[in-house]
C-alpha positions as a Python dict, from the first residue, in 0.01 Angstrom:
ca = {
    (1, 'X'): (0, 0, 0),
    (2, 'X'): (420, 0, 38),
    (3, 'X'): (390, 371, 248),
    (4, 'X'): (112, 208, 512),
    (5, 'X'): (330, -88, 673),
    (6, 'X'): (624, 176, 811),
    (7, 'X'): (335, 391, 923),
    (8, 'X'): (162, 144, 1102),
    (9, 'X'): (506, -6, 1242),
    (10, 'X'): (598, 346, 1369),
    (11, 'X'): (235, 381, 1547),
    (12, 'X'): (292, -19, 1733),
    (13, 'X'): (643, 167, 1819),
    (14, 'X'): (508, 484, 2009),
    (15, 'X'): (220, 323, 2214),
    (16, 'X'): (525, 42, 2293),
    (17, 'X'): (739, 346, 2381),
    (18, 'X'): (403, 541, 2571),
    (19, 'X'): (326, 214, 2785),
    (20, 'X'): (722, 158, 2877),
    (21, 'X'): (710, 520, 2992),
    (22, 'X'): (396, 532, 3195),
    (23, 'X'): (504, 184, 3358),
    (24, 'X'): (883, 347, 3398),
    (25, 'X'): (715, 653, 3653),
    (26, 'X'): (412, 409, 3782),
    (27, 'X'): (719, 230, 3937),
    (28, 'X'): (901, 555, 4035),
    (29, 'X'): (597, 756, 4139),
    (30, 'X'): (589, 783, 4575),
    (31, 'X'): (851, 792, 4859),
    (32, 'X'): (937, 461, 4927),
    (33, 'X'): (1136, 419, 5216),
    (34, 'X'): (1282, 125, 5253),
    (35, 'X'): (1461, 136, 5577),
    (36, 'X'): (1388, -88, 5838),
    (37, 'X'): (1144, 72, 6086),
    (38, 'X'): (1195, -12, 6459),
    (39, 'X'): (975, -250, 6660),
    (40, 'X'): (684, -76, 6803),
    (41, 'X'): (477, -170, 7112),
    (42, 'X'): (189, -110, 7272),
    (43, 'X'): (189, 153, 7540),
    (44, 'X'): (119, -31, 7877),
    (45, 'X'): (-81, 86, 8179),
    (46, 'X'): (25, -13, 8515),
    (47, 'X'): (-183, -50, 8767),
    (48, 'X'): (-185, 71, 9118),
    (49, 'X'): (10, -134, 9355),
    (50, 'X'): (-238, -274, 9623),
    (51, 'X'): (-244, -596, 9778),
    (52, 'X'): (-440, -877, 9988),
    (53, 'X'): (-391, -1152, 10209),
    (54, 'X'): (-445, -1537, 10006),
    (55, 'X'): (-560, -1766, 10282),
    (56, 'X'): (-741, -2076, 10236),
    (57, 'X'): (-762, -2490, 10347),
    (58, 'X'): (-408, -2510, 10221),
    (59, 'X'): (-126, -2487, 10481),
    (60, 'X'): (26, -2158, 10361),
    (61, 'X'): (-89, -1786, 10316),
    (62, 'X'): (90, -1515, 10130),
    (63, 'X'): (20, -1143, 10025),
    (64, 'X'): (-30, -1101, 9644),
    (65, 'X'): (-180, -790, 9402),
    (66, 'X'): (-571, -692, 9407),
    (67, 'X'): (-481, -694, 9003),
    (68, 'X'): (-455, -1038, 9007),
    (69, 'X'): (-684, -1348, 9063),
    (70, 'X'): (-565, -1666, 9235),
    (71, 'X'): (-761, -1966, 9138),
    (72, 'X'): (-737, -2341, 9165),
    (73, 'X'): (-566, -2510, 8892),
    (74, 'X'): (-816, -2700, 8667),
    (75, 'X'): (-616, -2869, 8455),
    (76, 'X'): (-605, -3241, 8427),
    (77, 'X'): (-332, -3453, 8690),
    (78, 'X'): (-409, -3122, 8894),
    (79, 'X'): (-352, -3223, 9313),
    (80, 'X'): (-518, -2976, 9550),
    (81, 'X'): (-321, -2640, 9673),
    (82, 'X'): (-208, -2628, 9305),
    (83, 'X'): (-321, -2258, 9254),
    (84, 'X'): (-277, -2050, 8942),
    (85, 'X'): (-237, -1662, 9036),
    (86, 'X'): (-378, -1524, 8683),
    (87, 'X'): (-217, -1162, 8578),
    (88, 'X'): (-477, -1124, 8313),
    (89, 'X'): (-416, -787, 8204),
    (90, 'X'): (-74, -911, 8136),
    (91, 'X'): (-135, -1254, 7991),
    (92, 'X'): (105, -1436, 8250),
    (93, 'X'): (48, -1711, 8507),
    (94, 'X'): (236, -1764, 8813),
    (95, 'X'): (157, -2171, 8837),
    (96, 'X'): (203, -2272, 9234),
    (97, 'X'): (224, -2649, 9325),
    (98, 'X'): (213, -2727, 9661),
    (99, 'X'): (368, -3062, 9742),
    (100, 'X'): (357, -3250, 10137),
    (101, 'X'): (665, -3385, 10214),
    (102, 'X'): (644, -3765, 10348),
    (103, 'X'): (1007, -3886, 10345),
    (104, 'X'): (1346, -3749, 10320),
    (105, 'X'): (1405, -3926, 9992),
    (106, 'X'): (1090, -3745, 9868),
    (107, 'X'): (1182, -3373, 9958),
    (108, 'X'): (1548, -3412, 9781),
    (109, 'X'): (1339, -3557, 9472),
    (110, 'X'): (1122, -3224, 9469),
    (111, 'X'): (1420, -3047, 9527),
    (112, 'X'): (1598, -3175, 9242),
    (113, 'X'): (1260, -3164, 8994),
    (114, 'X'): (1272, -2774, 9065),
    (115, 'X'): (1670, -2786, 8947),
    (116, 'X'): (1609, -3002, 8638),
    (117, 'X'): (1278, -2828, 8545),
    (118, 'X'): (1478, -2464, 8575),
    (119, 'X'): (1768, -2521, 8354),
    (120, 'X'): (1498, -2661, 8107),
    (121, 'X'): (1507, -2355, 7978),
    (122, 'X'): (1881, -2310, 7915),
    (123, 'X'): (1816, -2387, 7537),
    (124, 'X'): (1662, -2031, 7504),
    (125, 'X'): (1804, -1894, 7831),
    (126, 'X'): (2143, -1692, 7792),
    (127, 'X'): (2185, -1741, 8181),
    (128, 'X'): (2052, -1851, 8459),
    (129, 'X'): (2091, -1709, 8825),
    (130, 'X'): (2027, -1889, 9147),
    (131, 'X'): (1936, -1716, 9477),
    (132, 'X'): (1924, -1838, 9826),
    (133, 'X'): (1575, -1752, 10021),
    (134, 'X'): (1609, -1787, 10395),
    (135, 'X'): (1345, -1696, 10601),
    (136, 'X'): (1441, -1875, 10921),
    (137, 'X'): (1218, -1708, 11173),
    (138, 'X'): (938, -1830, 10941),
    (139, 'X'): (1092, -2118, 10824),
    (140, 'X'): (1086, -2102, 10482),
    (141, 'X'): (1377, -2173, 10296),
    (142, 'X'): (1412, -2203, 9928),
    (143, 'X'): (1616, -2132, 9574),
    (144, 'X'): (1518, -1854, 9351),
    (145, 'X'): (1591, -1908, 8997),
    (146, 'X'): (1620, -1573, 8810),
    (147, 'X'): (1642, -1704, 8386),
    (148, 'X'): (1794, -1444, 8155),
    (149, 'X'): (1683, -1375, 7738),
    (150, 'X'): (1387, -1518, 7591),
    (151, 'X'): (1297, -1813, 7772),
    (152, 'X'): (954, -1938, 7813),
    (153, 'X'): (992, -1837, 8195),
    (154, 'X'): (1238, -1591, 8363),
    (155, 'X'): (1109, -1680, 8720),
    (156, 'X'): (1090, -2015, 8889),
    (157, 'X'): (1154, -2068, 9248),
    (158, 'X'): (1067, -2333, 9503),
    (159, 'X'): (1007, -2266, 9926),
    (160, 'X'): (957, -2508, 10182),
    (161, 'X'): (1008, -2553, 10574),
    (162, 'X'): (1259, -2870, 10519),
    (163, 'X'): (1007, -3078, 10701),
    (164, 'X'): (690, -3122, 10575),
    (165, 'X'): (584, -2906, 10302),
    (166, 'X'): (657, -2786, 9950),
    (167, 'X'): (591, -2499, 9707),
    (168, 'X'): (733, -2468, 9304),
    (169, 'X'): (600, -2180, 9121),
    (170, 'X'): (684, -2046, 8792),
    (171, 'X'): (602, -1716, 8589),
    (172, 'X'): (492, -1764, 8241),
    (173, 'X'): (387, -1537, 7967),
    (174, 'X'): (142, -1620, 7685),
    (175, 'X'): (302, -1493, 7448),
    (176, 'X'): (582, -1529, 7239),
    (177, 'X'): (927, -1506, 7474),
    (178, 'X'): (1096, -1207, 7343),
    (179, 'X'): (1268, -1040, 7636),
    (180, 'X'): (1280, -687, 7494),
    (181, 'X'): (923, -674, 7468),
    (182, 'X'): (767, -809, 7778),
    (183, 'X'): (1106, -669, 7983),
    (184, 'X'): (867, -384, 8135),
    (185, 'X'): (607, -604, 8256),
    (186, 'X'): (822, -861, 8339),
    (187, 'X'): (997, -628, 8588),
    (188, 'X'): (692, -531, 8689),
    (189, 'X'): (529, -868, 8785),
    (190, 'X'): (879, -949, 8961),
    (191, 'X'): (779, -728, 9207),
    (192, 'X'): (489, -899, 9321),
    (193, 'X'): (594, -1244, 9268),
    (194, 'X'): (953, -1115, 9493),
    (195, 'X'): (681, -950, 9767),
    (196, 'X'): (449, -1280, 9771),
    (197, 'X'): (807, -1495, 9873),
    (198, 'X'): (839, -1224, 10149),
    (199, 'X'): (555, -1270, 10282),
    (200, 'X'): (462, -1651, 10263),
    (201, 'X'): (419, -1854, 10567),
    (202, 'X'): (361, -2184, 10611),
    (203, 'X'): (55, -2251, 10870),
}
């Protein structure tokens, strides 16, 4: 009986020793890389640039892309000529709310709404640009705001004839703002949004 218990303690000691071992290259076993990988994204498609002519009730009419759909805005508190111009394939929204203009006191209100609502975004915003649109021969007049890093919008501008009527729009993404990844598109959708401004004319 004495020479079994160091035999059967030297047995418990090799499996200990066997399953240390096997868990010792279980961990080592593979390539693991841990480096950080860098951001991927998905490839995008752009379409063809083609446009058409909005025209409606409302007093204005502007060109805007056959890739996108403008549509009335349906949203509760909604007033009419407030028009959503959808980018689907993109998953933005340029939001257009048309205002008439019954008193001076009124138009410097709107004009100051467009201000505040703008620099909003300077929480997220690492700048923010503002641009003078003059169209006099058309008489449309305006400020572009142009809003730099990842801001819920990067475009807002507002046009009007000084008179009697009023336009705000602003570009939004449904998505989470990170500039580096919707930079492409967003340069993209500039274009039309810059080309709709050229192009709008009060009736």
């Amino acid at each position: 009986m004495g020479d079994l218990e160091p035999t059967r303690e030297k047995s418990m000691k090799q499996v200990i020793i066997l399953i240390i071992t096997a868990l010792f290259f279980a961990s080592c076993g593979g390539n693991h890389d841990y480096s950080p990988k860098p951001r991927g994204y998905f490839r995008i498609i752009f379409p063809k640039k083609e446009y058409r002519v909005y025209t409606s009730a409302c007093p204005f009419t502007f060109i805007y892309p056959k890739y996108a759909v403008v549509e009335p805005d349906k949203k509760a508190g909604a007033k009419p000529c407030w028009l959503n111009m959808q980018f689907t394939q993109f998953n933005g929204t340029l939001h257009l709310s048309y205002e008439p203009i019954q008193s001076k006191k009124e138009f410097n209100e709107l004009v100051e709404d467009a201000h505040k609502l703008s620099f909003k975004h300077t929480v997220k915003a690492t700048g923010i640009d503002e641009g003078v649109i003059s169209y006099p021969e058309k008489k449309v007049y305006g400020i572009y705001y142009t809003i730099e890093g990842n801001a819920a919008s990067s475009v807002q501008f507002y046009l009007t004839d000084s008179t009697k009527n009023y336009i705000r729009g602003a570009l939004y993404f449904n998505t989470e703002p990170r500039l580096d990844s919707i930079q492409p598109v967003l340069t993209f959708v500039k274009q039309d949004v810059d080309l709709m401004i050229k192009s709008f004319r009060w009736k």
